[in-house]
Structures are given as C-alpha cells and as structure tokens.
N, C-alpha and C positions, 0 to 999 in steps of 0.2 A: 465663514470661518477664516482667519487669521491662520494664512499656511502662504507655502512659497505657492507662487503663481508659476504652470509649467507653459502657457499658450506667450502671447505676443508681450504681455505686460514685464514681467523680469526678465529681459532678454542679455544685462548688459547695467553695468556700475552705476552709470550718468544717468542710463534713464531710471534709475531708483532712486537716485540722491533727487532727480527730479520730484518724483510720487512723494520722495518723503519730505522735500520742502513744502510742497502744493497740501500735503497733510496735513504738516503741523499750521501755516495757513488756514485751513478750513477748522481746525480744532481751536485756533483761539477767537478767531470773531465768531465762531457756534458757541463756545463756551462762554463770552461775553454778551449773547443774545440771550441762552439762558438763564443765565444771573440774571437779569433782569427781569424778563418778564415772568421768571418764577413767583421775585421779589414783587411784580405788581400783581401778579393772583392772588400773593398769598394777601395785600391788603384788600381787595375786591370781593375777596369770599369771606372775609372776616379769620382767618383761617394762619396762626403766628407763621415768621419766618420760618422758628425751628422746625415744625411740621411740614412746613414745606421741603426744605431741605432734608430732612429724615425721609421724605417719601416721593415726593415727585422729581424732586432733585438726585434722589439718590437710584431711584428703579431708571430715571434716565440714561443714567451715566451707567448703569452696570447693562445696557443695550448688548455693547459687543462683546460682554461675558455672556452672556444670554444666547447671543444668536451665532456665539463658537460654538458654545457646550452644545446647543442645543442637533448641531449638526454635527458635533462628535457623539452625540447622545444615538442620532440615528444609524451613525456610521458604524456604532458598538464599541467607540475608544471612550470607555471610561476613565484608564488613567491619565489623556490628556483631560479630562472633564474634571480633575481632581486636582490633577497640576495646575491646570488654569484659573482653581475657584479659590483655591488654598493659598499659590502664591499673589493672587490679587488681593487676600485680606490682609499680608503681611506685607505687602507692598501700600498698601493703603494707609498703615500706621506707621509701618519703621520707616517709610523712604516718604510718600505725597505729604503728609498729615508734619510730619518730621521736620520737611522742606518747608512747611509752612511755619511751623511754630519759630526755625532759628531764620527765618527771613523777617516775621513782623517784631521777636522779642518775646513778648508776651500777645497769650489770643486768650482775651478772656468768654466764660460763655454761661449760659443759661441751667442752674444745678440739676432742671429737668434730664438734663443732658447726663445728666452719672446717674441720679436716683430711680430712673425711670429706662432710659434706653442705654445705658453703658450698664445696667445690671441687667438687663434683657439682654446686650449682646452676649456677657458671659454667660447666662441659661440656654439661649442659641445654641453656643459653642460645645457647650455641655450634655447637651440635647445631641449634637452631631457626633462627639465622639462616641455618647452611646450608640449609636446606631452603626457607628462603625464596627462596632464589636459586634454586630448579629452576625452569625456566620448565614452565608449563602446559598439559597438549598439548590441553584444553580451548579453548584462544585462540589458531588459528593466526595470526588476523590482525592481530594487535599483540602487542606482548611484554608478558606479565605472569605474574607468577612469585608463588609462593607454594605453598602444602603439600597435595598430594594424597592420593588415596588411599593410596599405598606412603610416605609420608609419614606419615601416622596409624600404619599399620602398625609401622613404628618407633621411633615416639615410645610408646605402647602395650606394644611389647617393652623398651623400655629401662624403664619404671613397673613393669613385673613383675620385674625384675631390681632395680629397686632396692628394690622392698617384701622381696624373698628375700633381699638383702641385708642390708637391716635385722634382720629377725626371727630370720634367722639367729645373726646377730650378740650380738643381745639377751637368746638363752637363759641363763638364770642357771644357774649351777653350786651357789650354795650352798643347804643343806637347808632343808625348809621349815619356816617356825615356826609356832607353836600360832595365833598369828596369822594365818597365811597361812590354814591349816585351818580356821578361823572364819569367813572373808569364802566361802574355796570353799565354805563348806554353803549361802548366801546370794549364788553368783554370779550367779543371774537376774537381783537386784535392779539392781547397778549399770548392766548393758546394757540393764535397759527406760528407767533415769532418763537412761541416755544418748540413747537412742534419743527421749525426750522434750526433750529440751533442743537435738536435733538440731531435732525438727519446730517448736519453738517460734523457735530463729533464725532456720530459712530462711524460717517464718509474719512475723514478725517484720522481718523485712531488707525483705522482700516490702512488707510494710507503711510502711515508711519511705519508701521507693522513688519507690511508686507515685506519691502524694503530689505530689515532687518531681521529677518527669520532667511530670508535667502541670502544676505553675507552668512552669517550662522552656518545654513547647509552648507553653503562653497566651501566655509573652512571644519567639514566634521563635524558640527556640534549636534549630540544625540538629541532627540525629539524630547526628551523627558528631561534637560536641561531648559531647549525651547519653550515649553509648555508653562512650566515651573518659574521660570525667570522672564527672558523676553517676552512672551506671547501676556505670563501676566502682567508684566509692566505693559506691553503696549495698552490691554484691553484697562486697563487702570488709567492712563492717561487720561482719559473723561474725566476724571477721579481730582486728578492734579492740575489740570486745567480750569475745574468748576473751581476747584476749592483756592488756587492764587486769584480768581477774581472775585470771589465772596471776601479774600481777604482784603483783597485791594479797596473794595467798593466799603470796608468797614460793616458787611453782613458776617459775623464770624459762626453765626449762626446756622448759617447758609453751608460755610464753607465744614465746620466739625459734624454738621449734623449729616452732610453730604457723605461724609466719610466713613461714622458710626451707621447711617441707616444702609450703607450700601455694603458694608460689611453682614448686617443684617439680611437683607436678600440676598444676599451675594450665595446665602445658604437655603435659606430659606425657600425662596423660589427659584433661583436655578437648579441645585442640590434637587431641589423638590420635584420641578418639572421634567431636569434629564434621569434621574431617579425610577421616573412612572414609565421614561419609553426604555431605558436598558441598566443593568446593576450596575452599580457604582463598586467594585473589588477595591482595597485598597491593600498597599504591600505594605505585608509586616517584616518585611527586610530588609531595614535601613531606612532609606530615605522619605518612602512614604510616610512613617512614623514619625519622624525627624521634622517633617513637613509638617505635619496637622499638630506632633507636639508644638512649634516655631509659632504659629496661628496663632494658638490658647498662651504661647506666655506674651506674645506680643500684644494681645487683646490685654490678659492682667496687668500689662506693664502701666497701659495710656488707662486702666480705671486706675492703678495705683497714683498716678504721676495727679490723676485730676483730684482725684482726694486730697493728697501732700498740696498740691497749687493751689485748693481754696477757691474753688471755679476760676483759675488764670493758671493754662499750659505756658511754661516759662521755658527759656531756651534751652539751660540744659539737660531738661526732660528732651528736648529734639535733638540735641549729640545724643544721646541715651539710644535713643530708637534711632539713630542713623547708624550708631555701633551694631545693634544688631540685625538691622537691614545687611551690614557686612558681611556679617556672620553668618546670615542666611548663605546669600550670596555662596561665598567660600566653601561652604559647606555642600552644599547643590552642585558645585565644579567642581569640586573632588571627589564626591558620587560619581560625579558621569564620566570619570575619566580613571575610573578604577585604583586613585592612591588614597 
C-alpha cells in the first residue's frame, strides 16, 4: 500500500527526494520496456494494438491500484479504497490522458475506441453508481450505502465478460507471416520483458509515492485528501508514464486504450475484488458524492470531446480536461480543510 513508511525508509528530506528520483527512474525505463513488448505480443498473437492496450496494458498499470486497495480492503479502509479508485479515473482523463493530448496536438484513434469501450466505460460507471445506492445491511443504524459483497460479485462478472469480449473479438483471420513465425520461436522473451517492466512501474510508482504522502503528513494534510488526490495520482502514474511513451513511439492506440481500459478495471476488478473482502460505504456528505459525481462527468466529457473530434482528440479538448483536473483538485482541498 502507498502510505508513509514509519521504520528506516522516511527518516529525513534527502533520503526521499533520493526514493523519489530512484522511482521516477525505474517508472520510465519500466514503462518504455512495456510499450514495447506489449506492442510485439500484441503482433505475435495476432491480437490488435488497441486490445492490447485496453487489457494487458491497462490491468498492468492499474497494479498499484490493486495492491493498495486490496490491502486497505483487508485493513477494512474502504473510504481510502474509494478515494484511490475514483480519483485515479479522474486523474486518468483530466490530468494523464489531458497531458497527453496538449503535448502531441492532435491523438487521433481507432472508432472502436468510443462505439465499443468509451460506451462500455459509461455502462461501467453507470453500473457503479447504482450499486452505490444499495444501502448496506452492515449499518442498520444510519443509512449508508455503498458496494457489497453481491456488488463485487458483479462488477467481477461483468470484467470477465468484457475481457471474453475483447479477445474474442480480436482473433485475426489473416495468415500468418514469416514474420509472425519469427517472433513465435522467441515468444518467452517479450512476456519476461513485460513482466519486467511491470515490476519496475509498480517498484517505481511505489517509490514516488511514498516520498510524497510523507511531505503531506509532515505538513497536516488529512488522509482523505491523500487518498483522493496524491495516492491517486501517484498509483496513476503507470498510467501517465505508459501512455507519453505509446505517444511518443506513435502507438496512440496503446496510449488512449491504456487509459479508457484501466478506467474500466479500475472499477471493475479492483471495486470488484476489494468489494468481495469488506463494504465499500460511500459518504453521502459532500465530497464523496462530489467525487464519483467528478468521475461520471469527466468520463462524459472525453466520450463527448471523441465524438465532436471525429476520432482525433485535439488540444483544446486537453485544456478542457486540464480545467477540470483543477477543479477537482480545488475542490477536494477545500473539503479537507473545512472552508
């Protein structure tokens, strides 16, 4: 889990400005190994870019959302389990996805991409707030509602349906070429340097993180600010890292689908799995609503922007979503600081 470290590692300024250089080092040559070797699976299995970035690329990078939640799942901290999953998908669109579009211009992409999983992610979303509405038989004695076990359950069923969906989808028809047969006599290599580029992000993100959640503490800053804001931006940085080298390498497919499929599990399977070991409560007093509302219009926002663009996100669709990355922002520190 992404928390201050109290034993030998935060002891002191220097040695965290240290962890956090030595981080963001391991997150960009991890994140440069996985762009890569995703992009040679996804030619070897016969299996598109976007698919691969909707699903292998993107359950990648949402790791150290995974294996926060899933240890505040055990710990019984749902509301950080909600802060960290909520502000990672508004941080995914208004801030990484944001940064990307006003850095290349225009990122044009594949219409799969809106007709298929940017309408899947708003049924997702859709799907979550209902479930946020079940009230919880956990709390007879005040009302509070939020995502149970038969909650996980569902969200769960619907990630397996949409990965079978997917790969279904994605079988290629045409024959294979000398090429193809080349890379398959050497398929171990790409899935170890994947599986390297995996452990070096989520080492990596870790490392930024930590850092930064202990300035945080030193200066006051409540856990439900942390959670909500820094912890999801660090655990998102896989996120922003995948998706400026899919840009760079001219995979945009890689880099948008990275973004929208992990928004996708981001609910789906974490939601789903910290869900099944303790209830997910969500406040209806302000800010948690404020939160999961921010989620759903930031999601409507980048299906509105792709429709208007004619499959090509153009820049100032990305001020657009940077404004309300602010707004988030703003709004979350005035929450936790009682004005």
């Amino acid at each position: 889990m992404f928390c201050i470290q109290t034993g030998n590692i935060a002891i002191d300024l220097p040695l965290n400005i240290l962890i956090f250089i030595i981080g963001t080092t391991m997150l960009v040559k991890g994140s440069d190994l996985f762009v890569d070797a995703a992009a040679n699976i996804a030619r070897s299995w016969g299996v598109s870019e976007l698919v691969i970035g909707l699903t292998l690329v993107s359950i990648g990078t949402s790791l150290p959302e995974l294996a926060s939640s899933v240890y505040a799942g055990i710990e019984g901290q749902g509301d950080f389990i909600i802060g960290n999953i909520v502000g990672s998908n508004v941080t995914n669109i208004s801030l990484i996805l944001a940064i990307g579009i006003c850095g290349v211009g225009t990122m044009a992409f594949d219409r799969k991409m809106l007709t298929r999983d940017g309408v899947f992610m708003i049924l997702v979303y859709l799907v979550c707030a209902g479930l946020f509405a079940v009230p919880l038989k956990s709390s007879p004695d005040k009302i509070l509602r939020g995502i149970d076990f038969k909650g996980g359950i569902i969200l769960l069923i619907l990630c397996s349906a949409y990965l079978f969906m997917l790969f279904r989808q994605s079988k290629s028809q045409q024959p294979e070429s000398e090429e193809k047969f080349e890379r398959k006599s050497k398929i171990w290599i790409d899935p170890a340097i994947l599986v390297m580029g995996i452990i070096l992000i989520t080492a990596g993100s870790k490392g930024m993180v930590d850092p930064a959640v202990w300035v945080a503490q030193r200066l006051g800053v409540s856990m439900l600010v942390i959670s909500s804001t820094i912890v999801a931006f660090g655990t998102s940085v896989p996120e922003l890292a995948v998706t400026i080298a899919g840009l760079v390498k001219k995979r945009n497919d890689i880099a948008l689908g990275n973004i929208i499929g992990s928004n996708i599990f981001n609910i789906l399977l974490i939601f789903g799995v910290t869900a099944c070991i303790t209830p997910l409560p969500l406040d209806l007093n302000g800010i948690g609503i404020f939160n999961l509302t921010a989620m759903g219009a930031t999601g409507a926002a980048l299906i509105l922007f792709m429709i208007l663009g004619k499959n090509t996100l153009k820049r100032p669709y990305g001020i657009i979503l940077l404004l309300m990355y602010i707004a988030f922002m703003v709004c979350n520190c005035r929450a936790a600081i009682g004005t």
